[in-house]
C-alpha positions in Angstrom: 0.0 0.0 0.0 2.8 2.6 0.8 5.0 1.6 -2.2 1.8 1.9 -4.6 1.7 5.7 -3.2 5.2 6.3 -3.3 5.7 5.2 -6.4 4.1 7.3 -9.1 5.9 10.5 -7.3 9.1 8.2 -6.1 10.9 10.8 -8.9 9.8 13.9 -7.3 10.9 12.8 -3.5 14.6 12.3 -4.9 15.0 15.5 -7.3 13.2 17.2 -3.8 16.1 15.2 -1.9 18.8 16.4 -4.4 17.3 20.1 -4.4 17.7 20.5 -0.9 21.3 18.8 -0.8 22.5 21.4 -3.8 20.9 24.4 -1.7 22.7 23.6 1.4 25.9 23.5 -0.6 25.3 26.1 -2.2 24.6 28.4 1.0 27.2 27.1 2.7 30.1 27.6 -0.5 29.1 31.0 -0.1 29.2 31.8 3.2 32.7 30.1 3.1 33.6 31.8 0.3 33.0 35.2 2.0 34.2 34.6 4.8 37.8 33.6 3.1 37.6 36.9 1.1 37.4 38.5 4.1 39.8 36.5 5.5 42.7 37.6 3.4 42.1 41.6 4.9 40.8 41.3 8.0 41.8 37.4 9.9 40.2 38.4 13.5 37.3 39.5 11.2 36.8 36.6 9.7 36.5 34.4 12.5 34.0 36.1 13.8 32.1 36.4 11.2 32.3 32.5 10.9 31.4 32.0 14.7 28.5 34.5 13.8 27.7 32.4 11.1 27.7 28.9 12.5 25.6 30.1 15.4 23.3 32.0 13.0 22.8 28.5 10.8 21.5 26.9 14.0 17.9 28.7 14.2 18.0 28.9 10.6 18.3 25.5 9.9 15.4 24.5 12.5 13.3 27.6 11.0 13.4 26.2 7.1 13.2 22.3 8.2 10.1 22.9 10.1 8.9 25.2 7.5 9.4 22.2 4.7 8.5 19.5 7.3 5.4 18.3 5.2 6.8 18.7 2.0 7.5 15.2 1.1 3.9 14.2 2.7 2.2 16.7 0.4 3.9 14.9 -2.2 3.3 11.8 -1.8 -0.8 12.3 -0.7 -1.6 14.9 -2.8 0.4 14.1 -6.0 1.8 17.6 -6.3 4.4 19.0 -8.2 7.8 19.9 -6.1 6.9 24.1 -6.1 3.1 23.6 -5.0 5.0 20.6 -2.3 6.5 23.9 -1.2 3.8 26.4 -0.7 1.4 23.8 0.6 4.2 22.8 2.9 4.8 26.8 4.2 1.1 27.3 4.5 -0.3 24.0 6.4 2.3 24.8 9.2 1.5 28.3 9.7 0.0 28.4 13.1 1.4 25.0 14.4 4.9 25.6 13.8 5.6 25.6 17.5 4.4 21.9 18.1 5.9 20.8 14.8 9.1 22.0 15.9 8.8 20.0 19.5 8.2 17.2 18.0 11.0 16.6 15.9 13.2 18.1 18.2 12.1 15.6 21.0 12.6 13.1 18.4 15.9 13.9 17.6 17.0 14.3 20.3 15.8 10.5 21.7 17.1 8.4 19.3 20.5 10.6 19.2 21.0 10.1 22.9 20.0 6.0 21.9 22.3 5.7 19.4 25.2 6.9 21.7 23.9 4.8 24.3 24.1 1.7 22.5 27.3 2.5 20.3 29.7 3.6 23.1 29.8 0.2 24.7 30.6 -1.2 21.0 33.5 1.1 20.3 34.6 0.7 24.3 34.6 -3.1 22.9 36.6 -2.7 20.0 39.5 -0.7 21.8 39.8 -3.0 24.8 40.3 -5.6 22.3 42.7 -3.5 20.3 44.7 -2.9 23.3 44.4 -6.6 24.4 46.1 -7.8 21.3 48.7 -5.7 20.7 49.4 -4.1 23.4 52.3 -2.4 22.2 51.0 -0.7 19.6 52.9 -2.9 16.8 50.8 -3.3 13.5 49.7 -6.3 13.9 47.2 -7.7 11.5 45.0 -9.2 14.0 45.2 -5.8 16.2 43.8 -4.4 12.5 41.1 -6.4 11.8 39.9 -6.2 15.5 39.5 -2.4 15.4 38.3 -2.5 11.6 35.6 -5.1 13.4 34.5 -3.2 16.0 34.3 0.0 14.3 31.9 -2.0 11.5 29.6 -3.1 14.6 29.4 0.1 16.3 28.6 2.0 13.1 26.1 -0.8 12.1 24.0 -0.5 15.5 24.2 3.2 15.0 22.5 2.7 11.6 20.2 0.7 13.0 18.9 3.7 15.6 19.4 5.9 13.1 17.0 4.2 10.9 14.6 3.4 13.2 14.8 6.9 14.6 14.0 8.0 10.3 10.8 5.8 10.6 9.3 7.3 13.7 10.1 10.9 12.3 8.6 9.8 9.3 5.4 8.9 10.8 5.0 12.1 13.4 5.4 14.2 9.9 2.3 12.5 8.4 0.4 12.6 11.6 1.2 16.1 11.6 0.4 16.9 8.1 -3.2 15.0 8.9 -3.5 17.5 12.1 -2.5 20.6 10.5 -5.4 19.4 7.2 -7.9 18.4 9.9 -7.7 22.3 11.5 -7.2 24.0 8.3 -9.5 22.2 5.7 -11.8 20.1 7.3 -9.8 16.6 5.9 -11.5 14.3 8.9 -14.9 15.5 7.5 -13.8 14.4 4.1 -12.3 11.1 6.0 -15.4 10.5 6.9 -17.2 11.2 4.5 -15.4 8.7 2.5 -15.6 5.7 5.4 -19.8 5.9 5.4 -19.5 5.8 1.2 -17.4 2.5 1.3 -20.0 1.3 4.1 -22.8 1.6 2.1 -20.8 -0.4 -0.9 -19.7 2.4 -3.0 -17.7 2.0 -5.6 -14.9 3.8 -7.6 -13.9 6.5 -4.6 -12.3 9.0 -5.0 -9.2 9.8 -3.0 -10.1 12.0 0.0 -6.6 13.3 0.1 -6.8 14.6 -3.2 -10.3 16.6 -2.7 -10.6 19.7 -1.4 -7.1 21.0 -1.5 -6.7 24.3 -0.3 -10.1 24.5 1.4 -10.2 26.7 4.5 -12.5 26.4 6.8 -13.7 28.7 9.6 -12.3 27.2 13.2 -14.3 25.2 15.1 -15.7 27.1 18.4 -15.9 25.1 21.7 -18.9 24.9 23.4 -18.8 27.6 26.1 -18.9 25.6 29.6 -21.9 26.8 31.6 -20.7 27.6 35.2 -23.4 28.2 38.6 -25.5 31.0 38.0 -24.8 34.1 39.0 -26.1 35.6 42.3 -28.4 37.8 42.3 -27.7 41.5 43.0 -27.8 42.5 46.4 -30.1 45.4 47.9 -28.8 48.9 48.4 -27.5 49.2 52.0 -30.6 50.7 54.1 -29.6 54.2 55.7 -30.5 53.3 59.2 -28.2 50.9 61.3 -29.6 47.3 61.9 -31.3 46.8 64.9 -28.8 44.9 67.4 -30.1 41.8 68.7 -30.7 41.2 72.2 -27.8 38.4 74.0 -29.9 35.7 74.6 -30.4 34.6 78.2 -28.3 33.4 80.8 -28.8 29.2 81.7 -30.8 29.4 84.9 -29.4 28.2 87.5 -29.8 24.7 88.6 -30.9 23.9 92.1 -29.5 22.2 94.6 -31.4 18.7 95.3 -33.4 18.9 98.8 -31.5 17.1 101.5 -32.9 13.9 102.5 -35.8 13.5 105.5 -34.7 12.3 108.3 -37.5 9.5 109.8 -39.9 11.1 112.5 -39.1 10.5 116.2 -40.8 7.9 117.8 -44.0 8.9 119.7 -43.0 8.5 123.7 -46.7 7.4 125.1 -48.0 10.0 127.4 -47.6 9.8 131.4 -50.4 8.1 133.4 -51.5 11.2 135.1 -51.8 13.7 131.6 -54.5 14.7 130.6 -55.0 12.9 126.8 -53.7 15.0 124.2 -57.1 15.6 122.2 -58.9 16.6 125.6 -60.0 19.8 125.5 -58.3 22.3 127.1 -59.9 23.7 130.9 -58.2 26.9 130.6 -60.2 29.8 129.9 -59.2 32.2 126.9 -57.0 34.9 128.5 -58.7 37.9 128.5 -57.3 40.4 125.9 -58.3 38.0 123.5 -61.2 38.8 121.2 -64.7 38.4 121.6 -66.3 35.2 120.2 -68.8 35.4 117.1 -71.9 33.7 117.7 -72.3 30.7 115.5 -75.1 30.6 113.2 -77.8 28.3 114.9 -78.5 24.7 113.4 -78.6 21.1 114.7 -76.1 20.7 117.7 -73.4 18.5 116.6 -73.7 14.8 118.0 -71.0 14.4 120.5 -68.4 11.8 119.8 -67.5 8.7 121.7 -65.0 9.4 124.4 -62.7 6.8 124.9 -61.9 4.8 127.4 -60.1 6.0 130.6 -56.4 4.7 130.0 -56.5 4.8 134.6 -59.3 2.8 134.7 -58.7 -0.7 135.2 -59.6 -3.4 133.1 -63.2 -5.2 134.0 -62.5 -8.8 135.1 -63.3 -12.0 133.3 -65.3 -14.8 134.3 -64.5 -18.2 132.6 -67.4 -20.6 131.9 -66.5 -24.0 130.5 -67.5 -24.6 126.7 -71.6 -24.7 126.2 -72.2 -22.7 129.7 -73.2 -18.5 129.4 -72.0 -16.5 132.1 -75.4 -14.4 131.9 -73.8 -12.1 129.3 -75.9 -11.9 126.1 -73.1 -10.3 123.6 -70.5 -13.0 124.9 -69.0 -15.3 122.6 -70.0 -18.7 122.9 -66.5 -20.3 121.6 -64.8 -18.0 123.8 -62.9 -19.6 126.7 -63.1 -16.1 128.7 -66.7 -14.9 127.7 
C-alpha cells in the first residue's frame, strides 16, 4: 500500500532530496567563500564572522526544516508537483509551527542520545580488544582487523537507531500533516465522508486526500462551559443601622437537690397522770383575747365517743366452760373467757 503511493511520485521525492542537498551546498560555499575573502584583509574578522555564522545557521536551519517538514507528505498524498510541495508545505504549518518543531526536536533528540547509548559500549569493545592484542602498539594484523571489526559493529548498530529513529520521524510528519489538514481544511470530514460511502458499498472512490485542497475552513468554536449561576444583586445598604439583637439569656441556674428527710421521732406514750392530748383544754381564753362570734344556729353536733379511761382498770373475766353463758348476752360462745 505505501509503495503503490510512493511510487508514481518516487521521482519527485529524490529531485526534492537532491534540491535541498544542492541548496545547502550552495549556501554554505558561499558563506565560506565570504568569509575567506574576508579572511585575506581582516583574519580576526573573519572568524568572527564564521562564529557569527555557525551560530546563525543553527535557528535557521530548525526555522526552514520545520517550515518544509510536510513537503514530502504533500507529495506523496496529494500528487503535487515539487513548487506547490513547497507552498502547501509553508502554509499548512503556519499556526502550528511551534508543536511541529517540538516534536522533531524531541525526536531527535531521543534516538540521538539512543544511538550513543548503544554505540559507546561497541566502540569501548573494540579498543579494549585492540589494546588486548597488541598491546604495544605494533601493526599487527589481528590488532587491525579487531579495530576494523568493532568499528563495523558500532557504526552498524548506529545505523540501525538511526534508521529506526527515520521511521518514527517519518510517521510524526504525516500525523502532523493529517492534524495541521484536519484544523485548516476540514480533511477528517472528508475522512469521513469517505468511510460511510465505502459502508454503504460504494464503488470507484475518490481519494479524499486529493479533494478539497486548499479549502479553509472557519475554526471550530468550543462549546462555552456553563458555570453556577450568578447571584443575584444584592439590595442597596438601608440608611438606618440594623437593629442589634438582644444576648440571649443566661442558663438558669440549677438547684441544689433537697437534703434527704430524716424519719420522724418515735412517739414516747404519754404519762399516766396527763391529761389525753385531744382533751379539751380547761383553761379559759386569756382575757385580751377577742370576743367570740356567735355561731349561726343549726342542729347541735352529736358528741363523739369518748374513749376509754387509760387509769381505769380493766373489767375482770369470768370463765365458763365450753356450752355454759356466764349471763352475758353479747358473749362469745366459743370463747374460753366470755
Amino acid at each position: 500500500m505505501l509503495w503503490q503511493r510512493v511510487r508514481p511520485v518516487v521521482w519527485r521525492l529524490i529531485g526534492y532530496a537532491f534540491l535541498v542537498v544542492l541548496a545547502t551546498l550552495v549556501l554554505i560555499a558561499a558563506v565560506a567563500a565570504a568569509l575567506v575573502g574576508i579572511g585575506f584583509v581582516a583574519p580576526p574578522a573573519a572568524i568572527a564572522l564564521g562564529v557569527l555564522a555557525v551560530l546563525a545557521a543553527i535557528p535557521l536551519t530548525l526555522w526552514l526544516s520545520t517550515k518544509l517538514l510536510l513537503v514530502p507528505a504533500t507529495i506523496i498524498l496529494e500528487h503535487a508537483s515539487i513548487r506547490t510541495a513547497i507552498v502547501r508545505s509553508w502554509t499548512l504549518i503556519r499556526g502550528r509551527f511551534w508543536a511541529a518543531l517540538g516534536v522533531i526536536v524531541l525526536i531527535s533528540l531521543v534516538f540521538g542520545a539512543v544511538a550513543q547509548v548503544v554505540s559507546i559500549p561497541f566502540s569501548f569493545l573494540s579498543t579494549g580488544l585492540s589494546t588486548v592484542i597488541a598491546p604495544t602498539g605494533a601493526s599487527d594484523p589481528n590488532a587491525i582487523i579487531t579495530l576494523i571489526v568493532g568499528s563495523v559493529l558500532t557504526q552498524v548498530v548506529t545505523l540501525l537507531v538511526q534508521s529506526v529513529a527515520v521511521i518514527v520521524q517519518a510517521t510524526a510528519t504525516a500525523l502532523i500533516y493529517v492534524d495541521c489538514r484536519m484544523r485548516r481544511e476540514g480533511l477528517d470530514l472528508d475522512l469521513l465522508a469517505y468511510v460511510e460511502r465505502r459502508d454503504a458499498g460504494a464503488t470507484a472512490l475518490a481519494d479524499p486526500y486529493a479533494e478539497n485542497i486548499g479549502r479553509v475552513i472557519a475554526p471550530r468554536q468550543t462549546a462555552p462551559v456553563f458555570g453556577a449561576p450568578a447571584g443575584y444583586p444584592g439590595y442597596p445598604p438601608a440608611p438606618y443601622a440594623p437593629q442589634a439583637y438582644a444576648p440571649p439569656y443566661a442558663q438558669a441556674p440549677q438547684y441544689a437537690p433537697p437534703p434527704p428527710y430524716a424519719p420522724p421521732p418515735p412517739y414516747a406514750a404519754p404519762p399516766a397522770d396527763a391529761p389525753p392530748a385531744y382533751a379539751p383544754p380547761a383553761d379559759a381564753p386569756p382575757a385580751d383575747a377577742p370576743p367570740a362570734v356567735a355561731e349561726p344556729t343549726g342542729p347541735a353536733p352529736v358528741e363523739a365517743p369518748r374513749p376509754p379511761d387509760p387509769t381505769r382498770p380493766p373489767d375482770p373475766t369470768r370463765w365458763a366452760a365450753p356450752g355454759q353463758t356466764t349471763g352475758n348476752p353479747d358473749a362469745d360462745p366459743e370463747s374460753p373467757w366470755s
